[in-house]
TITOR-709837 format. One line per 10 residues: number of its first residue (from 1); their letters; for each residue x, y, z of C-alpha. Coordinates in steps of 0.05 Angstrom, whole numbers, plus 5000, padded with zeros to 4 digits. Example, Ala and Ser with C-alpha at 12.3 -4.5 7.8 and 13.67 -1.06 7.14 Angstrom:
! residues 2
1) as) 5246,4910,5156; 5273,4979,5143
END
This chain:
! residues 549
1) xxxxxxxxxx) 2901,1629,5613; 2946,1631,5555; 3016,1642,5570; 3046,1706,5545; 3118,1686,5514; 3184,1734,5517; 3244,1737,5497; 3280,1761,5557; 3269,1758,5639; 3272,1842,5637
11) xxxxxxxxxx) 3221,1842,5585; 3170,1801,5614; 3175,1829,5685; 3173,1904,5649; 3103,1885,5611; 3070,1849,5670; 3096,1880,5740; 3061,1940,5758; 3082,1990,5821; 3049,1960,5888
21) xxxxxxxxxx) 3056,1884,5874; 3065,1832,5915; 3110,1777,5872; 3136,1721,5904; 3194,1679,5886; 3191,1614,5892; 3231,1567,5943; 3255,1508,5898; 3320,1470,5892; 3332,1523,5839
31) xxxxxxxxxx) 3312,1600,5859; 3284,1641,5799; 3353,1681,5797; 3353,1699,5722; 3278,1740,5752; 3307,1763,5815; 3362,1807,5767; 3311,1820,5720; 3271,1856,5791; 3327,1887,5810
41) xxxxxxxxxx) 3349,1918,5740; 3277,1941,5720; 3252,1966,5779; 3314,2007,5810; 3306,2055,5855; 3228,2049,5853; 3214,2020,5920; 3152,1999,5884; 3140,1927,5903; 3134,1870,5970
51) xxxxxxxxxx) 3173,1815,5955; 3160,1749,6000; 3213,1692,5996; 3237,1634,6035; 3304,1661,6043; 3346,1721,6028; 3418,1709,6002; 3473,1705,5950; 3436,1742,5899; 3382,1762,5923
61) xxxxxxxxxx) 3427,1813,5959; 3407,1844,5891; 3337,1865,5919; 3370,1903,5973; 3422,1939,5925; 3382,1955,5876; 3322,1994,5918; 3271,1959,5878; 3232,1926,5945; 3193,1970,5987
71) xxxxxxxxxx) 3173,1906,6033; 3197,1840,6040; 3161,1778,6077; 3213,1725,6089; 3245,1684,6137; 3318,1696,6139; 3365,1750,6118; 3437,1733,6115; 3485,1688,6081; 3486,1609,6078
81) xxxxxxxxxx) 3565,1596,6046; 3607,1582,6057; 3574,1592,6121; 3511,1615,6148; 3522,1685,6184; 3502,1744,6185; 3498,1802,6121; 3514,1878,6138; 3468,1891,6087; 3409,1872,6136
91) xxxxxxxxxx) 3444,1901,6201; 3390,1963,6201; 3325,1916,6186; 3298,1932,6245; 3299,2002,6226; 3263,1990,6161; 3328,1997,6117; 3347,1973,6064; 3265,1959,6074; 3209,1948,6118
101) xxxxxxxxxx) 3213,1875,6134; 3159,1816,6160; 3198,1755,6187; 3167,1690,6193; 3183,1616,6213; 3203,1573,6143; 3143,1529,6152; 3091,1575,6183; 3104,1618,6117; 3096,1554,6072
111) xxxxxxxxxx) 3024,1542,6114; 3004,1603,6089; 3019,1598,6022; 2990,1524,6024; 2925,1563,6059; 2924,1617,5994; 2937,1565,5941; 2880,1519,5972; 2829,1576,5990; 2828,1570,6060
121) xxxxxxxxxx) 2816,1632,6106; 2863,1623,6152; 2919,1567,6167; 2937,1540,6246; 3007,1553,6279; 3041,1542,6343; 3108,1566,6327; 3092,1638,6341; 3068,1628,6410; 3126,1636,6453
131) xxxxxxxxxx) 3163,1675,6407; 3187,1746,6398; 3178,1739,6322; 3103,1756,6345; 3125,1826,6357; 3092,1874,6303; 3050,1820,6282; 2984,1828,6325; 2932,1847,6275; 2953,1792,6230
141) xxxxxxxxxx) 2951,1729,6293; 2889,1704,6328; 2908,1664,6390; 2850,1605,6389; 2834,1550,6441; 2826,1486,6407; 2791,1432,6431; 2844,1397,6459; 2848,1445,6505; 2914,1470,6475
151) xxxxxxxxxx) 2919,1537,6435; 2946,1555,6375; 2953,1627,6319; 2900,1625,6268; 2936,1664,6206; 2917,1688,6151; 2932,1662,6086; 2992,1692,6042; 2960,1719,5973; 3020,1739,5922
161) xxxxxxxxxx) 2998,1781,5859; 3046,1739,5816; 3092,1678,5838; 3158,1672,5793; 3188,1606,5783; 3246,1574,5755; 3230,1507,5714; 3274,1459,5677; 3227,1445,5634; 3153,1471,5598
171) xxxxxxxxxx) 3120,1465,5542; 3084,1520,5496; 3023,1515,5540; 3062,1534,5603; 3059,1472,5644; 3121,1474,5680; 3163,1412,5712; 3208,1436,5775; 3267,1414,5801; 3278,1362,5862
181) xxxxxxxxxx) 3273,1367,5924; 3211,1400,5911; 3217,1460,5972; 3152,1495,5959; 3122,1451,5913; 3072,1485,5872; 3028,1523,5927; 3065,1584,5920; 3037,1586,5843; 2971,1558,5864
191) xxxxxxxxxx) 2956,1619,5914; 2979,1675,5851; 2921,1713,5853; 2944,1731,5772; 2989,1683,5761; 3053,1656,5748; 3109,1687,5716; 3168,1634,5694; 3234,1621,5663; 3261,1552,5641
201) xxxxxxxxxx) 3324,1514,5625; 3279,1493,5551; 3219,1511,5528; 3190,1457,5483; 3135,1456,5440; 3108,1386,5476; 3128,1346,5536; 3166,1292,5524; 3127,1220,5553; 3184,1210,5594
211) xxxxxxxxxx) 3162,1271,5632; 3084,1242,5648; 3072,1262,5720; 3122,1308,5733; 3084,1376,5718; 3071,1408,5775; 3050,1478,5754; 2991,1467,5707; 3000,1517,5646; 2928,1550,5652
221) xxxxxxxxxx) 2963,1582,5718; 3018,1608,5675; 3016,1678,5653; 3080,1701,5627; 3141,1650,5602; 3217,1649,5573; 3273,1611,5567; 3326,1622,5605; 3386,1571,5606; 3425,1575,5678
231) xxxxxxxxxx) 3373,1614,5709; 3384,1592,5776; 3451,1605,5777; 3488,1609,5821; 3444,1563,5848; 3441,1498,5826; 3392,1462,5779; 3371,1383,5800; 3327,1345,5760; 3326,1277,5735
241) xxxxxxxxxx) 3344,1245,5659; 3269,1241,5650; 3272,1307,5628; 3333,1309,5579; 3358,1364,5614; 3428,1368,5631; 3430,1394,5708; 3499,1437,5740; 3516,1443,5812; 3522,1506,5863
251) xxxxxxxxxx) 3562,1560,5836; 3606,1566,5897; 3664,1609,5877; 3614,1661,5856; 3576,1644,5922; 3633,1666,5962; 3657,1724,5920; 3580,1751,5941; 3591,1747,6008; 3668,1761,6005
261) xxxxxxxxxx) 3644,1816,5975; 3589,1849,6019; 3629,1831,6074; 3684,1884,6053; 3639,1935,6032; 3643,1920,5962; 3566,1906,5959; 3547,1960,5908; 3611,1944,5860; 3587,1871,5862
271) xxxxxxxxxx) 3516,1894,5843; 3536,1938,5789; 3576,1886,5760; 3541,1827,5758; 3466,1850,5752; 3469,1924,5724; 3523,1918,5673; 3511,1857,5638; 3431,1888,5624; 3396,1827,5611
281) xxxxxxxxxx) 3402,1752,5618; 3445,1742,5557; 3494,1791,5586; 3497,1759,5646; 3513,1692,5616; 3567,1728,5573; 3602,1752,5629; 3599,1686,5669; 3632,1652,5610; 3680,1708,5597
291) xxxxxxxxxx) 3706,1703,5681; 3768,1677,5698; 3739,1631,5755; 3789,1633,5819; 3808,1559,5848; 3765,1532,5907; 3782,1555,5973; 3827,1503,6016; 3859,1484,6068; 3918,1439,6090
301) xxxxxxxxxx) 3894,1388,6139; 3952,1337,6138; 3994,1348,6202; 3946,1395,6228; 3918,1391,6309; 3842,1385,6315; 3808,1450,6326; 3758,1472,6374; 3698,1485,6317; 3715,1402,6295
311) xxxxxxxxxx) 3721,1384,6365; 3649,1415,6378; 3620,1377,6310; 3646,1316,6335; 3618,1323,6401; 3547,1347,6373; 3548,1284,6330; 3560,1239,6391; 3504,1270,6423; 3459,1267,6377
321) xxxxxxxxxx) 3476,1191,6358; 3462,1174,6440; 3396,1215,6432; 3378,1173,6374; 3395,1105,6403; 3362,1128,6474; 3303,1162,6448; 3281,1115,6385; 3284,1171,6339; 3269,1153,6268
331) xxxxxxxxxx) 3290,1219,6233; 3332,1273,6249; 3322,1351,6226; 3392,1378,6199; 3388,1449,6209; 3446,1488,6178; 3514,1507,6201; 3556,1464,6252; 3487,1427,6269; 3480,1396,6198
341) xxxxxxxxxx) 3559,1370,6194; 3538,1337,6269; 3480,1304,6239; 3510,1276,6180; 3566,1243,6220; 3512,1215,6283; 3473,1188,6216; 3544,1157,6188; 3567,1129,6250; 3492,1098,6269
351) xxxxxxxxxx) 3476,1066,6199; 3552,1028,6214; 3511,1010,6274; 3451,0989,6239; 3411,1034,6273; 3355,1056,6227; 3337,1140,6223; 3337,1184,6169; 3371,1252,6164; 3323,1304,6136
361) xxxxxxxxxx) 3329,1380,6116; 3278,1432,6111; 3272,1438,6037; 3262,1365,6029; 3323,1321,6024; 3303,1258,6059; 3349,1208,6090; 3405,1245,6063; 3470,1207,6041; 3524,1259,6041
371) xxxxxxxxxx) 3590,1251,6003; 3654,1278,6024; 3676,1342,5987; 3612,1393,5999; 3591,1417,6069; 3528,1454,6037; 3475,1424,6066; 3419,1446,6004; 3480,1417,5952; 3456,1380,5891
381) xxxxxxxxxx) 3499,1330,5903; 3467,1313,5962; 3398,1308,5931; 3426,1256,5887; 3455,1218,5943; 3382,1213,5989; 3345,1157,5988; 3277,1206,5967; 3272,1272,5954; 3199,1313,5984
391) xxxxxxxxxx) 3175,1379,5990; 3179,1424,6050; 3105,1406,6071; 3127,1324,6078; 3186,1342,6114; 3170,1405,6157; 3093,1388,6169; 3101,1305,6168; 3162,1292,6193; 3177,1346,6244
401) xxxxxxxxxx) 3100,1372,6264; 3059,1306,6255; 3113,1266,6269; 3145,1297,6327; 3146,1242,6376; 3198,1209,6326; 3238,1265,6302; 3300,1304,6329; 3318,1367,6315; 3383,1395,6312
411) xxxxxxxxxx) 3398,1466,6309; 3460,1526,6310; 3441,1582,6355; 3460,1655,6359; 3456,1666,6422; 3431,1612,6470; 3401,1633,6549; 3401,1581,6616; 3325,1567,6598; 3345,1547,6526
421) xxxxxxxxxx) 3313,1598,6491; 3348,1616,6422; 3358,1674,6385; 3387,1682,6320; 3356,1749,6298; 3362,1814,6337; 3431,1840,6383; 3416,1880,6436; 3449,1934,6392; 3392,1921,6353
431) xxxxxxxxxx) 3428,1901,6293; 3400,1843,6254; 3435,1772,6252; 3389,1719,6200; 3322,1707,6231; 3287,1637,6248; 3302,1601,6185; 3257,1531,6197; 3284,1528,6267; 3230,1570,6306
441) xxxxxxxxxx) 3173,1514,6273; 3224,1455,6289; 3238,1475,6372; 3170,1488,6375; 3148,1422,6349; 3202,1372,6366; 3256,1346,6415; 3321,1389,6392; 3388,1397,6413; 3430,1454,6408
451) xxxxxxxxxx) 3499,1464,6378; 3543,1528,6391; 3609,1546,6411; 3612,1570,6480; 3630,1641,6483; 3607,1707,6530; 3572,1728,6475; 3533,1671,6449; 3514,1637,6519; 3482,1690,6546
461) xxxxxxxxxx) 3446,1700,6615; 3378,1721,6582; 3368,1721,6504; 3362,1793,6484; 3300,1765,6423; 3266,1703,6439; 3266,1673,6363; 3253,1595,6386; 3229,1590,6456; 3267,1534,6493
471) xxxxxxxxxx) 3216,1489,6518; 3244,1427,6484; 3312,1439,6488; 3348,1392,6527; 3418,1388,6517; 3461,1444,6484; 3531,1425,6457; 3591,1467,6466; 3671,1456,6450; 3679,1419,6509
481) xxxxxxxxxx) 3617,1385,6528; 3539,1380,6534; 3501,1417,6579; 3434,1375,6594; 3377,1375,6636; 3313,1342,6654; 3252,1389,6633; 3234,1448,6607; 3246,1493,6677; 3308,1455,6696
491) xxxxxxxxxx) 3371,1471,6694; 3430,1453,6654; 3477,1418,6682; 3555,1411,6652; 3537,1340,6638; 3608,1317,6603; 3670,1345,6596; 3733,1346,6556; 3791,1395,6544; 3788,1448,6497
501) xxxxxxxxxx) 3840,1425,6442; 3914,1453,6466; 3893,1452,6532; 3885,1385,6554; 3889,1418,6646; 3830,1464,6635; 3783,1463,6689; 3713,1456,6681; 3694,1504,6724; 3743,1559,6706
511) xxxxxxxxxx) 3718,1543,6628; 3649,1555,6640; 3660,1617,6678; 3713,1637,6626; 3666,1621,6558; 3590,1633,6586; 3538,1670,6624; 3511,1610,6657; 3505,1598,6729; 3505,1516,6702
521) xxxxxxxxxx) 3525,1468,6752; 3566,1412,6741; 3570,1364,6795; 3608,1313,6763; 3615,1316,6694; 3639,1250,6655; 3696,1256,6618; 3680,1251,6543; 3727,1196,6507; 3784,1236,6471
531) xxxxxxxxxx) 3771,1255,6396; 3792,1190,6356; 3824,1191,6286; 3773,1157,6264; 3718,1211,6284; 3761,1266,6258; 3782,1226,6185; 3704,1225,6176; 3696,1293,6188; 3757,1318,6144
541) xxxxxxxxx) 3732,1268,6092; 3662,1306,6088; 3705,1375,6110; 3774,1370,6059; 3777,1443,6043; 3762,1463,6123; 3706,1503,6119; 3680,1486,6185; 3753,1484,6210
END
């Protein structure tokens, strides 16, 4: 195959998309975003089109506004800055607006694309098992008995009509380099059943040697190709001087603004301003330069009391540092939200130790090095900083599911019930919240502990949706302690305690009555060590503007 070149995202996707495709976009460091407009703008209104995707946010709130996607296969729905939570654009999913929706586990939907892009008829999960994500899903799973004696969902493979992929770099016969981490890799172009469609950062007529080895979407795979500079943004772009391409960070004014935004019903002006006005790439990029860019969101911290979101980060990260130096873990699963700032602090606090583990992330940042100033857990920055950057298949499938004797996972949690099931996808209004994420593959594989602020609401007496079952949970964290216990049928017991921050003659009892649905016990509960400056300084050094405040 040829590549077909264009002069413009809209173009390309106007010649080659047809009504009833499947087109996938690709989960890389940098998110085809230049195509995702180009989607949006040229199919309004159709409802023509199934869209699969790792993740729906920022702007790919643009598939939702613009009525383009009939169905979409992904595995979350919300928003991820400056904090992951929930998206009232999504609150109806489960009644098929703003479109019929299949939600899978991160890594289970990665299996199957690995299973399409290497022919195989089927691929083998155990993350659906014990969950509710199951639901709706029957003709698609085959429950097996393996050998072992264990049993496991035989799946079918995920097939796109067309993948579309940002690259920083390809050359005139389409073979693309990608960005780093690698997320996805290249099995989401390798199960195209017609191809790939692709932008780039430069289009070159050859490859320059410094850039031997670092294709990873041959160009016979390619079918239709332009340039498009910043098309990731507002997403960021990471790749190495090999390629002689300048990279640029996260967007994250603009990030907010689209969540700012949908938050306060302004969805639609947002859409109609950033993706239908501008009309093509080269608008958009005219109006990005033409902004007046509003000055990063802070807050004062000097003279300030600790709060009871650091307190619980603080507390997660002791726990998961004992877990570490108790269980011989050798890698740690960040998930995002509260969870990942925890990690990044246990990992901080146990390399001064000299205890050896690695903090990981789903899309493939390996032993992760964060510096202060950005709490994002997918920033480019933080790419830079780890020791190697993988795909999703080395870290999801090696680390966490091969390796799972040797790997913690810790998570944030919606709502969180006494037998440590989590679910961070449907209220009992119905209303959606953001779906499994990686987590649902990660509980299901690996020892994991649990971070969320204990409220009525959150710590609930049964989980209304079972998104991970809670089998290997074994401590959850709260404000003012941990809640352990010793299997998966025991129960959790208020293992630790201390004072909610301004209220140093709480009662433990009282508290737990007060905040959760639990029946926990909590015969004696040893009284945590008060927060030190030191503990807090670290956290406000990774934290300055107080985002997690």
């Amino acid at each position: 195959m040829t590549p077909q070149f264009f002069g413009d995202p809209d173009d390309m996707l106007n010649a080659v998309v047809r009504p009833g495709n499947h087109l996938h976009f690709a989960a890389t460091m940098s998110r085809p975003n230049a195509l995702v407009y180009a989607l949006a703008r040229t199919r309004r209104n159709r409802r023509d089109v199934t869209v699969s995707m790792a993740a729906v946010h920022s702007s790919a709130h643009a598939l939702a506004l613009s009525g383009a996607v009939r169905h979409m296969i992904t595995g979350f729905l919300g928003d991820t800055y400056p904090l992951p939570r929930p998206n009232p654009l999504y609150a109806e999913l489960t009644r098929g607006r703003p479109f019929t929706a299949s939600v899978w586990p991160l890594w289970t939907l990665t299996q199957r694309l690995i299973a399409g892009g290497t022919g195989s008829p089927a691929c083998l999960s155990r993350s659906l098992l014990h969950s509710d994500l199951r639901r709706g899903k029957e003709e698609e799973l085959q429950r097996v008995r393996l050998r072992d004696g264990t049993t496991a969902d035989l799946i079918p493979p995920l097939r796109p009509d067309l993948t579309l992929v940002h690259a920083v770099l390809a050359d005139r016969s389409g073979n693309l380099v990608l960005g780093s981490p690698g997320g996805e890799g290249a099995w989401s172009s390798a199960a195209a059943r017609d191809g790939v469609l692709a932008t780039a950062e430069r289009v070159v007529d050859e490859l320059p040697g410094t850039c031997a080895g670092l294709v990873m979407v041959p160009g016979h795979r390619v079918r239709g190709l332009c340039a498009a500079e910043r098309g990731a943004h507002p997403q960021s772009l990471s790749c190495g001087p090999a390629t002689g391409v300048d990279g640029y960070d996260d967007d994250y004014a603009f990030l907010a603004e689209v969540t700012e935004r949908c938050g306060a019903g302004e969805a639609r002006d947002w859409y109609e301003e950033w993706v239908e006005a501008p009309g093509s790439h080269a608008g958009y990029l005219r109006a990005l330069d033409a902004r007046s860019t509003p000055p990063p969101r802070t807050v004062p911290t000097a003279g300030n009391g600790l709060t009871e979101r650091e307190q619980l980060i603080i507390l997660g990260a002791r726990t998961v540092a004992d877990e570490v130096r108790a269980g011989g873990f050798r890698t740690v699963l960040a998930g995002i939200g509260h969870s990942h700032l925890a990690a990044w602090l246990a990992g901080s606090e146990l390399a001064r130790e000299g205890v050896p583990v690695s903090i990981c992330c789903e899309l493939g940042f390996h032993d992760m090095r964060p510096t202060g100033g950005d709490v994002y857990l997918f920033a480019r920055r933080h790419a830079t900083h780890a020791a190697s950057n993988l795909s999703m298949a080395d870290v999801m499938g090696g680390i966490v599911t091969a390796g799972a004797d040797s790997c913690l996972g810790v998570l944030s949690a919606g709502q969180i019930d006494p037998s440590g099931n989590v679910n961070t996808s449907v209220l009992p209004s119905g209303d959606w919240m953001t779906g499994p994420g990686g987590a649902c593959d990660i509980v299901t594989a690996a020892r994991c502990v649990v971070m969320a602020p204990a409220r009525q609401n959150r710590y609930v007496s049964a989980v209304h949706h079972v998104t991970s079952p809670g089998d290997r949970v074994r401590t959850c964290v709260s404000q003012y302690g941990r809640f352990e216990r010793t299997g998966p049928s025991g129960e959790f017991t208020l293992s630790s305690w201390l004072a909610p921050p301004g209220r140093p003659r709480a009662d433990p009892a009282r508290t737990v009555a007060a905040t959760t649905r639990w029946n926990a016990r909590f015969p004696a509960p040893v009284v945590e060590p008060g927060i030190t400056e030191r503990e807090l300084g670290a956290l406000r050094d990774l934290d300055p503007a107080g985002v997690y405040r």
